[in-house]
NUVO-391694 format. One line per field, with one value per residue (C-alpha): residue in one letter; x, y, z. Coordinates in nm, 2 decimals, always signed. Example, Ala and Ser with C-alpha at 12.3 -4.5 7.8 and 13.67 -1.06 7.14 Angstrom:
<pts>
residuo <- [a; s]
x <- [+1.23; +1.37]
y <- [-0.45; -0.11]
z <- [+0.78; +0.71]
</pts>
This chain:
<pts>
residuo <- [x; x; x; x; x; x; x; x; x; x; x; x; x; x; x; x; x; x; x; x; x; x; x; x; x; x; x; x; x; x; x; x; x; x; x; x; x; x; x; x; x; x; x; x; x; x; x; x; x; x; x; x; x; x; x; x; x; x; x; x; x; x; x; x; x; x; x; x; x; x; x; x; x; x; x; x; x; x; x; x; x; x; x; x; x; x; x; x; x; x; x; x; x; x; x; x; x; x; x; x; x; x; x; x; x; x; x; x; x; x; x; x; x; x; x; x; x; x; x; x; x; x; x; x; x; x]
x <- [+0.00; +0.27; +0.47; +0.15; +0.10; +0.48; +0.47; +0.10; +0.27; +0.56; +0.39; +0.17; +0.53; +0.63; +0.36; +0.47; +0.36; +0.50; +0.43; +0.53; +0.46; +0.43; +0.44; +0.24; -0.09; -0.10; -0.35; -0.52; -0.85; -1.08; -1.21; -0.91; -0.76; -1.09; -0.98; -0.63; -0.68; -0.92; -0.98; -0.97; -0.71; -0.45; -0.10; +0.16; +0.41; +0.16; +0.04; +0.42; +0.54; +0.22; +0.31; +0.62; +0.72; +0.44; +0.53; +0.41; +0.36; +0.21; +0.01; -0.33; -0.30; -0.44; -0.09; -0.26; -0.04; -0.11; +0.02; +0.00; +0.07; +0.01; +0.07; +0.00; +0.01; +0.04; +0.03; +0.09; -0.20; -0.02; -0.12; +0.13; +0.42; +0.25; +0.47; +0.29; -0.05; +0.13; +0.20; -0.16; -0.34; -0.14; -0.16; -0.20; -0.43; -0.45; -0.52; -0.40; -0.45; -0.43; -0.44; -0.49; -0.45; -0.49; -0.32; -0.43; -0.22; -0.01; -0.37; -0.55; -0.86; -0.98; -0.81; -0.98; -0.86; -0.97; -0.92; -0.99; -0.87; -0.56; -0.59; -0.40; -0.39; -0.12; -0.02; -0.15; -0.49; -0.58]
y <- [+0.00; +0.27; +0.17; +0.23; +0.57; +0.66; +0.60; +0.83; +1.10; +1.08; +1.06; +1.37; +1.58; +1.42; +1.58; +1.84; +2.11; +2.27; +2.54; +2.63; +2.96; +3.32; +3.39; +3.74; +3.53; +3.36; +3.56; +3.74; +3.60; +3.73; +3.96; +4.15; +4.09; +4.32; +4.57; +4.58; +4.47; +4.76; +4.65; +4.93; +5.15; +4.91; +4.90; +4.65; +4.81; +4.82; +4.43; +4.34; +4.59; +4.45; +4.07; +4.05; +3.87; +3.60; +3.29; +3.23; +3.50; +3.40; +3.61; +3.60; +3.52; +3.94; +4.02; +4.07; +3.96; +3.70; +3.66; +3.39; +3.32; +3.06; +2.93; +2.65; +2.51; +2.13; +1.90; +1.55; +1.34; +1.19; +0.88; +0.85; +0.84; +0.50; +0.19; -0.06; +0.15; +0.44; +0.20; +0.18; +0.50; +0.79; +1.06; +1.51; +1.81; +2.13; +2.46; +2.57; +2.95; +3.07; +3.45; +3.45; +3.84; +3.97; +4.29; +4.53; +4.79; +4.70; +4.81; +4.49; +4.42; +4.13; +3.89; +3.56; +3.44; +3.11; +2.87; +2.53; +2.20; +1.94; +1.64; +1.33; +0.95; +0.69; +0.37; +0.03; +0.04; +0.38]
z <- [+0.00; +0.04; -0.26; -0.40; -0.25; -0.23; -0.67; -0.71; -0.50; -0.75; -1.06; -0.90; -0.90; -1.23; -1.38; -1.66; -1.91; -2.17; -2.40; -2.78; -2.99; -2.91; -2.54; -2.61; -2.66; -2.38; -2.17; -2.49; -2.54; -2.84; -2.62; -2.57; -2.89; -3.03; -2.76; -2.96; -3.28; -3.53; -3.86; -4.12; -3.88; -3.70; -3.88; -3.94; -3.73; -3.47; -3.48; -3.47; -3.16; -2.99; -3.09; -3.24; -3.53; -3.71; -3.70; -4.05; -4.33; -4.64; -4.95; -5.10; -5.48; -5.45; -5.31; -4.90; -4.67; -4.39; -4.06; -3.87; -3.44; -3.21; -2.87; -2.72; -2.39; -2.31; -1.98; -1.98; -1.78; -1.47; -1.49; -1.78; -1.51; -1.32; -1.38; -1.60; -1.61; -1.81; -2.10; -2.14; -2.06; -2.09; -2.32; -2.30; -2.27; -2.32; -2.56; -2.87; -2.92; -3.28; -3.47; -3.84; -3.98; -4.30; -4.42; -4.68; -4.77; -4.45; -4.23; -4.06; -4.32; -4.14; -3.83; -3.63; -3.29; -3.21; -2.93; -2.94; -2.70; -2.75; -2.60; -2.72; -2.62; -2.68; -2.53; -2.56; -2.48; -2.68]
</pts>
């Protein structure tokens, strides 16, 4: 019984998270992104001093410019760190936060923020 408890309270520290992408959009929802963000009168220079630099730029066949940024933000389950059981049911979650802009003229024309969930499974059993 204590190995038992002595190897939970382990995999319970073991427990990690990680995160990728632009550190800037970590606490911006859409809300506050539409708070920042104009379309029609926000600039270029103004997106990138707010963000930085896009992780992806890209053109319309039109010649508009795209900018791309994401972050995202990951914690593996802690049950992946139990001897024997963690071969079988283990796996992540988390959120993936992602900002699309489009750039007329070098003004923001249009821009999405979306959110959505990550959660993976591996092992065995999954």
């Amino acid at each position: 019984m204590k190995k038992l408890l002595v190897a939970s309270m382990v995999a319970m520290l073991l427990v990690g998270c990680a995160s990728s992408g632009n550190k800037r959009l970590q606490k911006e929802t859409e809300s506050s992104m539409q708070s920042k963000i104009k379309e029609g009168s926000t600039t270029k220079a103004q997106i990138k001093t707010m963000l930085g630099s896009p992780e992806n730029v890209s053109f319309t066949d039109g010649g508009k410019e795209i900018w791309k940024y994401a972050f995202a933000k990951v914690k593996v389950d802690g049950k992946t760190f139990i001897p024997f059981y963690g071969l079988f049911h283990n796996g992540t979650s988390g959120t993936k936060k992602e900002l699309t802009i489009l750039f007329k003229d070098d003004i923001v024309e249009k821009y999405t923020m979306a959110e959505s969930a990550i959660n993976t499974k591996s092992g065995w059993a999954d």
